[in-house]
DSSP file (Angstrom, degrees, kcal/mol; ACC not computed):
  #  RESIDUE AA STRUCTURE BP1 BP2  ACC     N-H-->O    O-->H-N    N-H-->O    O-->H-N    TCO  KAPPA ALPHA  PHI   PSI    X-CA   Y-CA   Z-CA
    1    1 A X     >        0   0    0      0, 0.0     4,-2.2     0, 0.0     0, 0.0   0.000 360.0 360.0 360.0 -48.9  -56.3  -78.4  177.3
    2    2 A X  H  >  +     0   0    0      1,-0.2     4,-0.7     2,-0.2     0, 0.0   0.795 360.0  52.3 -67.0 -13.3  -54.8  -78.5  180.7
    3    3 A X  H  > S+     0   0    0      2,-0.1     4,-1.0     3,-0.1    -1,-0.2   0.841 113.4  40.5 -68.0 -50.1  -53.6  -82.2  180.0
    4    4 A X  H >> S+     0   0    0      2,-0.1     4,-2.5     1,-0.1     3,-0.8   0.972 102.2  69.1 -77.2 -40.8  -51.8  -81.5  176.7
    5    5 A X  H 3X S+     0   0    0     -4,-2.2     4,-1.3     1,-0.3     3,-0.5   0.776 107.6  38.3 -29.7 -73.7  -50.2  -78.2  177.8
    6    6 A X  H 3X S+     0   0    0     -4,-0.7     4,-2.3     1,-0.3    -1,-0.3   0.680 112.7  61.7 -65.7 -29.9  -47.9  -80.1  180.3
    7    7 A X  H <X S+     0   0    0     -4,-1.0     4,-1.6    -3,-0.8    -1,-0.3   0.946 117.5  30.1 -31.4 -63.7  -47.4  -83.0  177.6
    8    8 A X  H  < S+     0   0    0     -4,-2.5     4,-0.3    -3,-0.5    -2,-0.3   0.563 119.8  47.9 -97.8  -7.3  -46.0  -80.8  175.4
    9    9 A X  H  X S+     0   0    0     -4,-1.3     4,-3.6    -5,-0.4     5,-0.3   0.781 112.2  59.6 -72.3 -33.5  -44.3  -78.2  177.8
   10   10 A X  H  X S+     0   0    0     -4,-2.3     4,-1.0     1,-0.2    -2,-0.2   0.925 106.8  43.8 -62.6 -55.4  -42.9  -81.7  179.6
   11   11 A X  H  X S+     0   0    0     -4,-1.6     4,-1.9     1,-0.3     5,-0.3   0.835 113.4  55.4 -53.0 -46.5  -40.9  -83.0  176.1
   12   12 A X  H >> S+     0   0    0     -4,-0.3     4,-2.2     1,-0.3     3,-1.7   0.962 108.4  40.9 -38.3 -67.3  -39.6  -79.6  175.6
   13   13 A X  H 3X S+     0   0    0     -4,-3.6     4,-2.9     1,-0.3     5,-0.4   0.948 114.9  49.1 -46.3 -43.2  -38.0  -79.0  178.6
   14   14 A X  H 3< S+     0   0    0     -4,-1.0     4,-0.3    -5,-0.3    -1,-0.3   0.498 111.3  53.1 -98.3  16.3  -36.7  -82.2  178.8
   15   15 A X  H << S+     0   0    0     -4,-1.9    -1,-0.3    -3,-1.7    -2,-0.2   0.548 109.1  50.7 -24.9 -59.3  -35.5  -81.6  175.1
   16   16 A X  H >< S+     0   0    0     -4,-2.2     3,-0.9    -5,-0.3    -2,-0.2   0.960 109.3  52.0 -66.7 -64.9  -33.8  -78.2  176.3
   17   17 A X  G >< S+     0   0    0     -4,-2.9     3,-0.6     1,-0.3     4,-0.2   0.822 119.5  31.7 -72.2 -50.1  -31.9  -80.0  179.2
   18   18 A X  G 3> S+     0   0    0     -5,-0.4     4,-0.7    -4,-0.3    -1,-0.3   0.239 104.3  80.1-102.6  22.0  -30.4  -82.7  177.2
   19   19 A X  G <4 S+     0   0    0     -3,-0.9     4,-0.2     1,-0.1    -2,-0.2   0.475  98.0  47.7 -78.9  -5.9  -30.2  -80.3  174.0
   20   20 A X  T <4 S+     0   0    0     -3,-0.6     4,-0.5    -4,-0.2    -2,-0.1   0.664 100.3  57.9-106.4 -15.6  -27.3  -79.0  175.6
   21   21 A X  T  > S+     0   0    0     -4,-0.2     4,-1.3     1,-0.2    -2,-0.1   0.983 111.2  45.4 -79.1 -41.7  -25.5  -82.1  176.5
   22   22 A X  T  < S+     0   0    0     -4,-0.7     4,-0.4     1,-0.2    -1,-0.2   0.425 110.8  51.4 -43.5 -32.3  -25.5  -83.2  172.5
   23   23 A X  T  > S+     0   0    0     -4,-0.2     4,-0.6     2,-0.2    -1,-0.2   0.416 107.4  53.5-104.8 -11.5  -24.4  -79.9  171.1
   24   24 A X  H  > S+     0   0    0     -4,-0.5     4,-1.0     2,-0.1    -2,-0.2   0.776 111.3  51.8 -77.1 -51.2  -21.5  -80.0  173.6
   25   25 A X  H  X S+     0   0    0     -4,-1.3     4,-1.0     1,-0.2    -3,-0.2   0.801 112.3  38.3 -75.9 -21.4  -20.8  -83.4  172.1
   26   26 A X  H  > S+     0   0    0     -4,-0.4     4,-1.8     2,-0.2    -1,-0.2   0.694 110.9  60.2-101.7   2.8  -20.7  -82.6  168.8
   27   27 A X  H  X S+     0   0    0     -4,-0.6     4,-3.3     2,-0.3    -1,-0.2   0.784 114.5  37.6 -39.3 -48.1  -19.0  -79.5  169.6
   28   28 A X  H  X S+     0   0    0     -4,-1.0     4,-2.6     1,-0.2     5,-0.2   0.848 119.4  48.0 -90.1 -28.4  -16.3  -81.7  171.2
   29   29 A X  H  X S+     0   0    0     -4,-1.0     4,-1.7     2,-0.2    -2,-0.3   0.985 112.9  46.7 -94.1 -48.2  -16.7  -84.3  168.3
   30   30 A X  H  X S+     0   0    0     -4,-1.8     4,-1.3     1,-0.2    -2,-0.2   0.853 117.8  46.1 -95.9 -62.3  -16.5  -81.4  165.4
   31   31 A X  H >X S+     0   0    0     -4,-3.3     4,-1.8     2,-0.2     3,-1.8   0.977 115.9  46.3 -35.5 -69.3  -13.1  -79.9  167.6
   32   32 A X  H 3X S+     0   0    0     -4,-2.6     4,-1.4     1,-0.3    -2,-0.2   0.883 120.8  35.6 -51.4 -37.2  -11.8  -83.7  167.8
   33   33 A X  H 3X S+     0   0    0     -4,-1.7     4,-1.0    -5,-0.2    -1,-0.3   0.598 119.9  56.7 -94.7 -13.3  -12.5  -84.4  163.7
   34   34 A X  H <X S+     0   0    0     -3,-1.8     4,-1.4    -4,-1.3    -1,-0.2   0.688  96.9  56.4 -90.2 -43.3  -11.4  -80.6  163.1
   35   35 A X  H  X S+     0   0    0     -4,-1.8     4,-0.7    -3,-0.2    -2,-0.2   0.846 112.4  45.8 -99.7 -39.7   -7.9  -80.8  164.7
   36   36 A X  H >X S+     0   0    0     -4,-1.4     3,-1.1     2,-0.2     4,-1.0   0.930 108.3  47.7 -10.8 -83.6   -7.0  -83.8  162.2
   37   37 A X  H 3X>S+     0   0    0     -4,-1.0     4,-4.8     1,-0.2     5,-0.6   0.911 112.1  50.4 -79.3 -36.4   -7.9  -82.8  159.3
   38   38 A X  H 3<5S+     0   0    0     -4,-1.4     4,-0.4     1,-0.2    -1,-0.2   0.733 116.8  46.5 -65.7  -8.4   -6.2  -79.1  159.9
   39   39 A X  H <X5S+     0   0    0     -3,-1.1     4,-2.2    -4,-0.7    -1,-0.2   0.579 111.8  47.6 -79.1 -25.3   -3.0  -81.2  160.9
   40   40 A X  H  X5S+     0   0    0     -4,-1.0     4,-6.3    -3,-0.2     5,-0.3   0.824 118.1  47.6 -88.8 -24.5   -3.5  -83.4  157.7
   41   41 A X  H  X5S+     0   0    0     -4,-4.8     4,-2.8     1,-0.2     5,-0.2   0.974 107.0  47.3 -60.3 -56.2   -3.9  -80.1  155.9
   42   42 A X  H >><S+     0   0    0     -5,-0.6     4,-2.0    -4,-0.4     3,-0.7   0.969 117.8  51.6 -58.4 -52.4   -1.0  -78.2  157.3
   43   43 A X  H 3X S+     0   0    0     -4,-2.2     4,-1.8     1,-0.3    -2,-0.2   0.781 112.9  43.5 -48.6 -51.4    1.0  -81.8  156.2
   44   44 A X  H 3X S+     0   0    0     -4,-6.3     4,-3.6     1,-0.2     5,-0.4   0.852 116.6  45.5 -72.7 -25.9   -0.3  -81.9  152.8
   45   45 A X  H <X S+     0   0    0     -4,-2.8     4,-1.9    -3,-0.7    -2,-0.3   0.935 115.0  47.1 -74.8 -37.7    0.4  -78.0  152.3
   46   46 A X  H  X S+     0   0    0     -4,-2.0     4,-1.1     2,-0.2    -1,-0.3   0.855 113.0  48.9 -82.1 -27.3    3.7  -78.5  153.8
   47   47 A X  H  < S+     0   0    0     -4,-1.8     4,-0.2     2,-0.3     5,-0.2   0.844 118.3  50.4 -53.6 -48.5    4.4  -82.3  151.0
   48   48 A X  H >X S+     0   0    0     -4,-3.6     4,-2.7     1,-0.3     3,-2.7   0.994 105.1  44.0 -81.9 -53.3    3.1  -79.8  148.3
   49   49 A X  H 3X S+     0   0    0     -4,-1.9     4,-1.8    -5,-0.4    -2,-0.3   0.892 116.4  55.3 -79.5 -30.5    5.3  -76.6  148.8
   50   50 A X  H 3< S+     0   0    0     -4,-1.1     4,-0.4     2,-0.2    -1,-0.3   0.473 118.8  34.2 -75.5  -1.8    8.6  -79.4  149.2
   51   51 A X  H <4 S+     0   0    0     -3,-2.7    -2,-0.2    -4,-0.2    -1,-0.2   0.505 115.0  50.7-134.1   0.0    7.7  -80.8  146.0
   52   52 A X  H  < S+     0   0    0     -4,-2.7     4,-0.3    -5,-0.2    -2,-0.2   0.855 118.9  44.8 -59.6 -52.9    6.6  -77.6  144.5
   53   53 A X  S  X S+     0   0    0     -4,-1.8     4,-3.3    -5,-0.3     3,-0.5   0.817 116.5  45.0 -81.9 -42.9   10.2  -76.3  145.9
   54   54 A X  H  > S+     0   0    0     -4,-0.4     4,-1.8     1,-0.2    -1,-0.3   0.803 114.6  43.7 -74.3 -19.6   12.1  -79.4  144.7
   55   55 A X  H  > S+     0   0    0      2,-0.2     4,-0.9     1,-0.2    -2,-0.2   0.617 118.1  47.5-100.1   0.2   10.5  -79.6  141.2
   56   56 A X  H  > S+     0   0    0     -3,-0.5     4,-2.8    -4,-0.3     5,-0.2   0.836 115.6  46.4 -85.1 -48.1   11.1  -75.4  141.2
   57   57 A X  H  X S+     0   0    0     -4,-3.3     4,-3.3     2,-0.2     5,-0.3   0.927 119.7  48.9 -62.7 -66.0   15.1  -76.4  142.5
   58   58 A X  H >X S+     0   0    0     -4,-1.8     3,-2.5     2,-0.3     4,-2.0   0.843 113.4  37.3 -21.6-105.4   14.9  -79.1  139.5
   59   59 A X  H >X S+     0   0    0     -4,-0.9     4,-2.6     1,-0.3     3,-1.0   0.811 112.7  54.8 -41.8 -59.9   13.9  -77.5  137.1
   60   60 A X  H 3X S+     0   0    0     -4,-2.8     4,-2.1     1,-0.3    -2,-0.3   0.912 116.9  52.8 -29.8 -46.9   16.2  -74.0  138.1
   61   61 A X  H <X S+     0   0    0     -4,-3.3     4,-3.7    -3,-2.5    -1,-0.3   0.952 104.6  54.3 -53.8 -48.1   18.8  -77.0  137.9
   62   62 A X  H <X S+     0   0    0     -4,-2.0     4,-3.0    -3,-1.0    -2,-0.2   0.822 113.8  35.9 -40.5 -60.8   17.7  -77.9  134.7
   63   63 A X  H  X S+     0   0    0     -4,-2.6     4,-0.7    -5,-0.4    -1,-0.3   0.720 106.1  62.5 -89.2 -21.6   18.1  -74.9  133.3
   64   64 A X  H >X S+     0   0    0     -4,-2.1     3,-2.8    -5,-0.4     4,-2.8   0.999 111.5  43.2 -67.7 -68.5   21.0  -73.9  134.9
   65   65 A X  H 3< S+     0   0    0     -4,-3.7     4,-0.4     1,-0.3     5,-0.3   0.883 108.3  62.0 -52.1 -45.7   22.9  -77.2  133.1
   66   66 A X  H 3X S+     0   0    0     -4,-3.0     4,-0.9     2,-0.2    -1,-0.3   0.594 106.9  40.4 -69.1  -3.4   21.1  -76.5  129.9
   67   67 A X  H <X S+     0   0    0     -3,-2.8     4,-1.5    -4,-0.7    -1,-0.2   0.805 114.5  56.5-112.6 -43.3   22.8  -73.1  129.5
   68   68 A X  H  < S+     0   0    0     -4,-2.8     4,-0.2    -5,-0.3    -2,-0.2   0.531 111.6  42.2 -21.3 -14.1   25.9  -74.7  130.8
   69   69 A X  H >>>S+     0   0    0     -4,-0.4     4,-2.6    -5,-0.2     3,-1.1   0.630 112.2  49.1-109.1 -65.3   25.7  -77.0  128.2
   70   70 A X  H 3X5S+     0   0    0     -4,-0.9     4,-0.9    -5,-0.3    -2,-0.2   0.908 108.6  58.4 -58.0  -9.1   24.7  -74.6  125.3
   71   71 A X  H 3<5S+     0   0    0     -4,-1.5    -1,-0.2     1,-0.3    -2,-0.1   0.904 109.3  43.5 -79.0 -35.0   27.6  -72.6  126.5
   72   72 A X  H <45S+     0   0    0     -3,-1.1    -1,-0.3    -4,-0.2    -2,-0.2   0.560 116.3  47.8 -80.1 -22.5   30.0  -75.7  125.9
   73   73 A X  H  <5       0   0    0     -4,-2.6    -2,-0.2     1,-0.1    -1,-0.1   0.600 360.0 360.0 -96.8 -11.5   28.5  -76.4  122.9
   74   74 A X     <<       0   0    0     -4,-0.9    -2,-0.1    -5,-0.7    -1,-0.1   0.532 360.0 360.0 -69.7 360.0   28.6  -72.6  121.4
């Protein structure tokens, strides 16, 4: 018993000591892969509301000449 104790106290510890170093890294790797995709996000959100806004302007054009038009043809 007094042989395994320290077997299995030894791994732990030395589990716990470089458990920190790993959650630090993927801390930093989760931040690094995090700061991307929330730029690629903000990109796409900002690509979509300019072509949400152009195809709103478009069409508002659209319609603006089609009642210009039926108004010249009335």
């Amino acid at each position: 018993m007094k042989l395994k104790y320290p077997l299995i106290s030894g791994p732990s510890k030395r589990r716990h000591c470089t458990g920190l170093k790993p959650t630090r890294r993927s801390a930093f790797i989760l931040i690094l892969a995090y700061c991307p995709l929330q730029i690629a996000c903000r990109f796409l959100t900002f690509h979509l509301s300019i072509i949400v806004l152009h195809h709103v302007s478009l069409s508002y054009r659209g319609t603006v000449f089609y009642n210009l038009f039926k108004v010249k043809l009335l």
